[in-house]
VEXNU-377367 format. One record per atom (N, C-alpha, C, O): x, y, z. Coordinates in pm, whole numbers, padded with zeros to 5 digits, always signed. Example, Ala and Ser with C-alpha at 12.3 -4.5 7.8 and 13.67 -1.06 7.14 Angstrom:
2
+01319-00569+00780;+01230-00450+00780;+01320-00330+00780;+01424-00332+00846;+01285-00225+00708;+01367-00106+00714;+01290+00003+00787;+01341+00114+00804;
END
This chain:
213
+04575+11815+14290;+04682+11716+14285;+04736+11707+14143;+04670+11673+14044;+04834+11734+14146;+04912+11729+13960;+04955+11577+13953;+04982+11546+13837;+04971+11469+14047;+05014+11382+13973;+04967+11267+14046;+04936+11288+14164;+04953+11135+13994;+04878+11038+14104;+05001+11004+14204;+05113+11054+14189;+04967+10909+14312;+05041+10868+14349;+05121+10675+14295;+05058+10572+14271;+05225+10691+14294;+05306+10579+14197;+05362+10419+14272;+05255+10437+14331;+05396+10343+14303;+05481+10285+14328;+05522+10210+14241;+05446+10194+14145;+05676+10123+14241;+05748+10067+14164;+05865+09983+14274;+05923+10029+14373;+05872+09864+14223;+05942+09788+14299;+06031+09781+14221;+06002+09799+14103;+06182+09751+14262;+06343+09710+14241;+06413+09832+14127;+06466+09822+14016;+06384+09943+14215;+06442+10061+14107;+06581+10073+14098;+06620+10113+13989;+06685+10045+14201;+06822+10004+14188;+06840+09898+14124;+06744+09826+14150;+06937+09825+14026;+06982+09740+13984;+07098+09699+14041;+07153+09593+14013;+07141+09783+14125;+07244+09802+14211;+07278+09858+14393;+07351+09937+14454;+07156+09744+14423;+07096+09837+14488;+07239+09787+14613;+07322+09875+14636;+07255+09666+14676;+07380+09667+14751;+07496+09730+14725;+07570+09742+14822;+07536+09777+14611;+07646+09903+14588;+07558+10010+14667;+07596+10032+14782;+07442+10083+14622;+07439+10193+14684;+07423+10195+14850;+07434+10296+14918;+07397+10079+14893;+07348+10089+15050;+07473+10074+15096;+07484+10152+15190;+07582+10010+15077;+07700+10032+15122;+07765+10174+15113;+07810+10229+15213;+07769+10246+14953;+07774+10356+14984;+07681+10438+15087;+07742+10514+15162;+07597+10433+15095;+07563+10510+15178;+07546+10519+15326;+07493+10613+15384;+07609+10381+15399;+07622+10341+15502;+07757+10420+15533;+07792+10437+15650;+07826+10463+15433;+07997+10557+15422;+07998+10636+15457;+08099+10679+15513;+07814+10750+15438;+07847+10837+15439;+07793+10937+15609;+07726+10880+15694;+07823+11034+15621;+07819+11114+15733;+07673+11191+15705;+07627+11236+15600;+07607+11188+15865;+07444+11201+15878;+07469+11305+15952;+07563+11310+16031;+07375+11409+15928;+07391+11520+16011;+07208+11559+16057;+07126+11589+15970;+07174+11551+16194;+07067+11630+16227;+07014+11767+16127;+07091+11849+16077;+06885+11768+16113;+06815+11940+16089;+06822+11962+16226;+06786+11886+16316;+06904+12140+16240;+06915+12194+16277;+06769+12292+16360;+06775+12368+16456;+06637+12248+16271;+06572+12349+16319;+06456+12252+16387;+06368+12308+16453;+06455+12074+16369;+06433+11975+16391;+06294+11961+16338;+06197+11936+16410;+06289+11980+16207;+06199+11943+16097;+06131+11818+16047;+06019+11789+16005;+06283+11737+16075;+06203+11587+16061;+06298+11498+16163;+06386+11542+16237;+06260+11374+16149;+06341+11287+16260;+06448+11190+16158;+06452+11136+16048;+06537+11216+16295;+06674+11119+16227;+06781+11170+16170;+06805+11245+16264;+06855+11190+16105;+06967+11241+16026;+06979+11250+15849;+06955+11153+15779;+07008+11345+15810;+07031+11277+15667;+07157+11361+15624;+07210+11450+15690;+07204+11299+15464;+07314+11362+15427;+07343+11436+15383;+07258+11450+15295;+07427+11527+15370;+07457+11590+15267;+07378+11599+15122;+07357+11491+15068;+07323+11741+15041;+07240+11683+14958;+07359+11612+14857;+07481+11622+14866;+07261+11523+14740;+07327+11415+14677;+07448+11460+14568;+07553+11405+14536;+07379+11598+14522;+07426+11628+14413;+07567+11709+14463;+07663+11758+14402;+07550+11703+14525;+07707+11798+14621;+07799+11655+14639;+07920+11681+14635;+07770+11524+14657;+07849+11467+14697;+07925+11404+14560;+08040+11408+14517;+07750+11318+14499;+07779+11263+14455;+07684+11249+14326;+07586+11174+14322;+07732+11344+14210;+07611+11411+14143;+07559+11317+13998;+07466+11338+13921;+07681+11187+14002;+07664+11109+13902;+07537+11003+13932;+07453+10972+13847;+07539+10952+14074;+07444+10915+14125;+07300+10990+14099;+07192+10950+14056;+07345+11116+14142;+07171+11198+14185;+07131+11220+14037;+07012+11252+14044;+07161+11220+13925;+07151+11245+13821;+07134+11129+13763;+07114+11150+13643;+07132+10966+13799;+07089+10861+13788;+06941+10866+13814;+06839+10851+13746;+06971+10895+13951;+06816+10869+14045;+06695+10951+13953;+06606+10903+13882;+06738+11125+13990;+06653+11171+13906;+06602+11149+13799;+06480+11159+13794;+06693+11104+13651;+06658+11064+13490;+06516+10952+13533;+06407+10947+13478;+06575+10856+13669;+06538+10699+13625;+06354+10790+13706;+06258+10755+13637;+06326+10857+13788;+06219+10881+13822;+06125+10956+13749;+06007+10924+13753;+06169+11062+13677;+06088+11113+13538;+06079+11026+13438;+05987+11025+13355;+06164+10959+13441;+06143+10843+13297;+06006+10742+13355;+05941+10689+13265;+05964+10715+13491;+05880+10654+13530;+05716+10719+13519;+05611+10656+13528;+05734+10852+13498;+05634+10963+13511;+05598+10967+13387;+05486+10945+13341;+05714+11002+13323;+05677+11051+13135;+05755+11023+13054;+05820+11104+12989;+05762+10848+13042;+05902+10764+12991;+05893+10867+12831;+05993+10913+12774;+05778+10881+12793;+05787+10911+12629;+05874+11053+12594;+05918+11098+12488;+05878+11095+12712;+05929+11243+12681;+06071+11259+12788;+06107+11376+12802;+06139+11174+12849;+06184+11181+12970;+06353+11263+12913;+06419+11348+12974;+06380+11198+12780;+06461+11278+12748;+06501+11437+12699;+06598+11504+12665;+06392+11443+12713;+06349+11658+12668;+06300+11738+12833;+06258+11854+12833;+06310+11676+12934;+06264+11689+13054;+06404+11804+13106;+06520+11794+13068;+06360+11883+13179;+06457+11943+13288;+06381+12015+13395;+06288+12094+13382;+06454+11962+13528;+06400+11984+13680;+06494+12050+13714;+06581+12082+13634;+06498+12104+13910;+06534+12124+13958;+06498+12026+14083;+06393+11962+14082;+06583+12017+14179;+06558+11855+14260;+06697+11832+14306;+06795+11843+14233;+06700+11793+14460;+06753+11757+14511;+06736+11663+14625;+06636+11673+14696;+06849+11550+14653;+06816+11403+14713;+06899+11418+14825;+06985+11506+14820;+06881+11310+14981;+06918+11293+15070;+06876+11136+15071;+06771+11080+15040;+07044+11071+15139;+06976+10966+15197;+06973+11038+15375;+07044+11118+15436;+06841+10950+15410;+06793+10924+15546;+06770+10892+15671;+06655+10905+15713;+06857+10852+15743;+06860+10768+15843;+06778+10791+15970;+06786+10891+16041;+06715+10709+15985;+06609+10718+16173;+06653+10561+16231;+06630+10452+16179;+06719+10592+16351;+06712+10485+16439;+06619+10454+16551;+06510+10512+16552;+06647+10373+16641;+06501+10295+16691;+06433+10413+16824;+06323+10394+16874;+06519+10525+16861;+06491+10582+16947;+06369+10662+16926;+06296+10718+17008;+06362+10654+16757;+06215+10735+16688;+06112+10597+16700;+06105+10524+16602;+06014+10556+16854;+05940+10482+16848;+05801+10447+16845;+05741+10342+16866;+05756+10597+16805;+05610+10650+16757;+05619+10670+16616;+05723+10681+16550;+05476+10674+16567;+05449+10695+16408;+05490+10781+16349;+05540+10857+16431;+05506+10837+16205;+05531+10971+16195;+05459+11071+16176;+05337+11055+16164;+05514+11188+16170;+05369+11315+16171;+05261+11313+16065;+05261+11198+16111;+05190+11319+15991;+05124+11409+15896;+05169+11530+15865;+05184+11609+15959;+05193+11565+15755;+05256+11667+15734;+05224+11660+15553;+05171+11566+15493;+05277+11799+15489;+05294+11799+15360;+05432+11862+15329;+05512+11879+15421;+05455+11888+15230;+05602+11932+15143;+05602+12044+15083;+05502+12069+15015;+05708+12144+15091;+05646+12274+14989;+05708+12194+14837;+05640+12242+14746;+05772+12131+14800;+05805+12088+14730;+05702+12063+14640;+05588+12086+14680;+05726+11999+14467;+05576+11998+14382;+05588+11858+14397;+05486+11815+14451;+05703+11731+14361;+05682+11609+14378;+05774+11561+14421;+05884+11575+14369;+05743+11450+14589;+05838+11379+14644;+05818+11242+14639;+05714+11176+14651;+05971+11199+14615;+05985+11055+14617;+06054+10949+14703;+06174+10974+14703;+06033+10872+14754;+06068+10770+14885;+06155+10666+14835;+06094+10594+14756;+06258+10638+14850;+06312+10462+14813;+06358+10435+14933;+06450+10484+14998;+06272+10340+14957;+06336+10227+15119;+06434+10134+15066;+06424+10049+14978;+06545+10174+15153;+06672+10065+15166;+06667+09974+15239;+06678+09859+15197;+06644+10008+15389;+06618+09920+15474;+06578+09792+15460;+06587+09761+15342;+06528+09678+15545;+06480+09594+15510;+06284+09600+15603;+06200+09515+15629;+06292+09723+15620;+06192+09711+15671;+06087+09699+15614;+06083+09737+15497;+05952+09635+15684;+05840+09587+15573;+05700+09694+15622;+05607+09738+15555;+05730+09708+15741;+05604+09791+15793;+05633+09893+15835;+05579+09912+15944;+05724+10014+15785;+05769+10141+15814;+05756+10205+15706;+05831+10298+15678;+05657+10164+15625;+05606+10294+15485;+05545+10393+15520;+05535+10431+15637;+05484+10462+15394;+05403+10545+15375;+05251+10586+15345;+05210+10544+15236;+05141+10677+15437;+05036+10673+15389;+05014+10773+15365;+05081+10854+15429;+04890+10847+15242;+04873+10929+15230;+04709+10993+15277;+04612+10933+15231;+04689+11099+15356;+04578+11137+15391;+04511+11245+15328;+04563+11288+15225;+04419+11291+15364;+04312+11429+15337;+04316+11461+15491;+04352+11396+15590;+04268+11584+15472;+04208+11671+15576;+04102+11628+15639;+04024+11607+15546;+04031+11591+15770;+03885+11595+15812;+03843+11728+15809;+03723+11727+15782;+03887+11846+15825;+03866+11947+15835;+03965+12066+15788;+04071+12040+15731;+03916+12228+15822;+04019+12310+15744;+04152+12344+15868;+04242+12428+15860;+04115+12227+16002;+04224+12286+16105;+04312+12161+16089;+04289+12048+16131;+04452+12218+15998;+04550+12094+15951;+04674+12082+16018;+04661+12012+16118;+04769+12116+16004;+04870+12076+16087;+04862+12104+16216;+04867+12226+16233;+04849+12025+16347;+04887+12134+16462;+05048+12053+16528;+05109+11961+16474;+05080+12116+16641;+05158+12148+16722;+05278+12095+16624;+05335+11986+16633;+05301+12188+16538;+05474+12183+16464;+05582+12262+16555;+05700+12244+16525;+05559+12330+16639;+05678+12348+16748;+05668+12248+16842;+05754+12243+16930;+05547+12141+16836;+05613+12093+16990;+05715+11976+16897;+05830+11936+16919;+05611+11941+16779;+05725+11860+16724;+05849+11871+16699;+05915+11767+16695;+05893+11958+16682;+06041+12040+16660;+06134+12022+16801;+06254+12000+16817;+06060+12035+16862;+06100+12067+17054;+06159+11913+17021;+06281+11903+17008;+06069+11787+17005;+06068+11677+17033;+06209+11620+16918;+06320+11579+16950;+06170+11632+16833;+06335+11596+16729;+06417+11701+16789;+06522+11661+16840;+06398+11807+16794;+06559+11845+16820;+06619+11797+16949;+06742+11787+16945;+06557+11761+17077;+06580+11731+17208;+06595+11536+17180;+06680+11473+17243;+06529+11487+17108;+06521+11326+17092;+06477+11331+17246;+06556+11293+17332;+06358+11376+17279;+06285+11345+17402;+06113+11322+17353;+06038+11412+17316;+06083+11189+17366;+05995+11060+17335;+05883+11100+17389;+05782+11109+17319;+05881+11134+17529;+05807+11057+17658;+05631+11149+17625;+05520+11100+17646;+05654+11255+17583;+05512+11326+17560;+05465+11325+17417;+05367+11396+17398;+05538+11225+17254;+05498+11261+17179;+05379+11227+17172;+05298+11300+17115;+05336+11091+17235;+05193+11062+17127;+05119+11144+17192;+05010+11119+17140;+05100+11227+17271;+04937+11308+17283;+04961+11410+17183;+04862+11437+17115;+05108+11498+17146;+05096+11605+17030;+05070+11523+16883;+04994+11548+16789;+05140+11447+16899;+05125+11346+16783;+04974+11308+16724;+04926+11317+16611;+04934+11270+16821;+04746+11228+16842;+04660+11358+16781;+04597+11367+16676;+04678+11429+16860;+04617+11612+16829;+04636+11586+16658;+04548+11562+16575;+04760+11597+16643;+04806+11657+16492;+04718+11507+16370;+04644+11538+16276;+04743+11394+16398;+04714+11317+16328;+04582+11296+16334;+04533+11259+16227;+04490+11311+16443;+04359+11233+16428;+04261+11416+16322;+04144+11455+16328;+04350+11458+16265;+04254+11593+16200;+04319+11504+16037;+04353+11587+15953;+04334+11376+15996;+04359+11347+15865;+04287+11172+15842;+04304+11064+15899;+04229+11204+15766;+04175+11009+15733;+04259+10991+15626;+04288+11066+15533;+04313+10820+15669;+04415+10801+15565;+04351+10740+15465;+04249+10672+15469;+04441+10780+15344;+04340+10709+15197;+04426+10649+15110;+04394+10641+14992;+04552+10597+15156;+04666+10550+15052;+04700+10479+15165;+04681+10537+15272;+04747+10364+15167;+04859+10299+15272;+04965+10217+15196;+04934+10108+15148;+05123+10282+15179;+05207+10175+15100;+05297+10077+15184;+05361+10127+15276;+05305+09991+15168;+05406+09907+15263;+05596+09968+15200;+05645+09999+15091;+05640+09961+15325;+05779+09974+15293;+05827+09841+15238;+05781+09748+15304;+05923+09794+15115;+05993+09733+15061;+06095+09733+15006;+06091+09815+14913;+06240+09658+15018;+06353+09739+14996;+06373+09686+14882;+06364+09568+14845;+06418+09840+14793;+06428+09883+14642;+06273+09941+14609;+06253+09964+14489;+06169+09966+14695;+06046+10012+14652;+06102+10145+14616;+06220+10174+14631;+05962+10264+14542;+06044+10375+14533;+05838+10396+14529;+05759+10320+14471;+05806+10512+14603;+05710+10528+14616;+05694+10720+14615;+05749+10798+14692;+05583+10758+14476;+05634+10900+14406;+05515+10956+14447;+05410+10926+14392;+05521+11031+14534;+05349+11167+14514;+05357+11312+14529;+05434+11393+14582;+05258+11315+14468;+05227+11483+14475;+05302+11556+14624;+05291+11499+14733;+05366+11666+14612;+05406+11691+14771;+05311+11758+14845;+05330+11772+14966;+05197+11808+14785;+05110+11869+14845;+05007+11752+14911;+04935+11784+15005;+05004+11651+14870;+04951+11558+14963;+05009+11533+15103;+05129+11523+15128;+04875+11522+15221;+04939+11549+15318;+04979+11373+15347;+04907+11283+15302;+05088+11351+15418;+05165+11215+15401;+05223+11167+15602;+05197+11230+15704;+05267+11095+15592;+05325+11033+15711;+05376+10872+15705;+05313+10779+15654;+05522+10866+15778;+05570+10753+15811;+05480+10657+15857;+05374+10718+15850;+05452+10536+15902;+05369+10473+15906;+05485+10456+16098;+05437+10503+16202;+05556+10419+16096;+05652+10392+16220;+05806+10401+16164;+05837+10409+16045;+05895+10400+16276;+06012+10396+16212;+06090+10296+16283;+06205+10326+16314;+06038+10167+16317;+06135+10054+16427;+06039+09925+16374;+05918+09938+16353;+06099+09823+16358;+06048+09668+16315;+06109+09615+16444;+06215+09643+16499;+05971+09492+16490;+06065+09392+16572;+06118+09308+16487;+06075+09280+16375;+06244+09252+16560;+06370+09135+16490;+06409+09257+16381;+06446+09204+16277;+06413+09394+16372;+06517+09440+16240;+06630+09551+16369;+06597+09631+16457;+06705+09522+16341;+06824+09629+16420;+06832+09715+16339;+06772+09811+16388;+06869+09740+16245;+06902+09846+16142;+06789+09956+16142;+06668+09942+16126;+06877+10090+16170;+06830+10211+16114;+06726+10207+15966;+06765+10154+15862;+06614+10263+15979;+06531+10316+15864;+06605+10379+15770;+06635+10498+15778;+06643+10295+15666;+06737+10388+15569;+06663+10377+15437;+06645+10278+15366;+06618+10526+15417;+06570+10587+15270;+06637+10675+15154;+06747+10703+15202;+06631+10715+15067;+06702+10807+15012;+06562+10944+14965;+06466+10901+14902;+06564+11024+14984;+06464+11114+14942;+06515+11227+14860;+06614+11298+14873;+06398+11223+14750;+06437+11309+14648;+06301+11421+14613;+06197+11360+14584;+06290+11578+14612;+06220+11599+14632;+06227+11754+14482;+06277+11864+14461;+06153+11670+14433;+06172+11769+14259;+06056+11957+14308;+05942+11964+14354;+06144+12061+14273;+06072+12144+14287;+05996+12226+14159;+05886+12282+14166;+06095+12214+14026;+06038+12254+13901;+06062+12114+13796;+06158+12037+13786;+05960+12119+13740;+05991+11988+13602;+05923+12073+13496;+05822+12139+13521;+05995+12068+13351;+05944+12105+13290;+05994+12100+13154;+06116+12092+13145;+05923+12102+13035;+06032+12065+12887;+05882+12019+12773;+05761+12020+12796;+05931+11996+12696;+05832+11937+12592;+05751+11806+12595;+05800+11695+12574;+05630+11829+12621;+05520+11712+12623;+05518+11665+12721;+05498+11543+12722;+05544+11758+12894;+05536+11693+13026;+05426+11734+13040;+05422+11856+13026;+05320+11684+13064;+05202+11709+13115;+05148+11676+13311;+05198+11593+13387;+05075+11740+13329;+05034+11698+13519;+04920+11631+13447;+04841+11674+13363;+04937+11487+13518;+04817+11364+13523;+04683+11467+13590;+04576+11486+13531;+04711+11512+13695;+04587+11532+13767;+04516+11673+13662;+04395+11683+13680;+04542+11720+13616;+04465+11835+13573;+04398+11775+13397;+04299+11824+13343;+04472+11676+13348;+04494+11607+13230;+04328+11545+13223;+04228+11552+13152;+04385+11464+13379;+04224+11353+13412;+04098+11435+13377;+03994+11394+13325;+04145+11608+13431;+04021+11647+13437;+03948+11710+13293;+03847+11779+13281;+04038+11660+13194;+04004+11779+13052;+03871+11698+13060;+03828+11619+13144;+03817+11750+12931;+03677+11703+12883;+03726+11631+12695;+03639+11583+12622;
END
């Protein structure tokens, strides 16, 4: 693990400007049905003054002392899942090196947990899951769902909070907690940003750091 896992509450200062923007913008399905729900266009294509906000303000949270000598590669989506997603989410990991979560929504119990392995047999049935987002057909997830999740004990649990921004390793294996509140109508709206290289003068990985002598 190169980096712990983070949270931070009220990372927008602006945060009703951006949820309006992004209520503007146009959601498009994965095509190969990877994850559930829709998201946008990536950020930096739309709107690169923003994504170049987001990004500075999340390395500056990592390695405020050095944040200005920093350069990544990284790109953001906002998120949308509506209520028809009414099971938990998968377990899964990221090829990505570090991903980051900000809940818009107002939801309180649709976060994130992070697990380990019980064993070396880790992801299963990622085609049926695929079958299941790309079709938005419900009725058989939780037994693939069940299969795939009961091979991870969870060891992180974050609550969703809107303006939270919650940062981990992508190789940690992770999952939605649910994606529907009773009394909330509103779509699960996140923005996800998912850094693939960081690198520059005096960035160090926490996790390998912990381990010097």
């Amino acid at each position: 693990m190169l980096i712990p896992t983070l949270v931070h509450d009220n990372f927008f200062t602006n945060l009703e400007e951006v949820i309006t923007y992004a209520k503007q913008l146009e959601y498009l399905p994965n095509k190969d049905g990877r994850w559930p729900g829709k998201r946008t266009l990536p950020l930096h294509e739309i709107n690169n003054d923003l994504f170049i906000s987001v990004t500075n303000k999340i390395t500056k949270l990592l390695w405020p002392s050095v944040s200005e000598n920093i350069s990544y590669s990284a790109y953001s989506m906002f998120q949308s899942i509506p209520k028809e997603y009414v099971n938990a989410g998968w377990v899964h990991q990221d090829v990505e090196t570090l991903t980051a979560i900000i809940y818009l929504s107002k939801h309180t119990e649709c976060g994130t947990s992070i697990f380990e392995c019980k064993n070396f047999n880790t992801v299963k049935n990622t085609e049926k899951k695929k079958d299941i987002y790309l079709n938005n057909d419900f009725k058989n997830e939780n037994k693939y769902l069940k299969e795939n999740n009961d091979n991870f004990t969870e060891t992180i649990s974050i609550k969703s909070r809107q303006n939270r921004i919650v940062i981990f390793d992508s190789k940690q294996m992770h999952a939605a907690h649910k994606f529907i509140e009773k009394d909330i109508n509103e779509d699960r709206l996140t923005l996800i940003t998912f850094f693939t290289d960081i690198y520059g003068p005096g960035v160090k990985w926490h996790g390998p750091e912990c381990g010097r002598n």
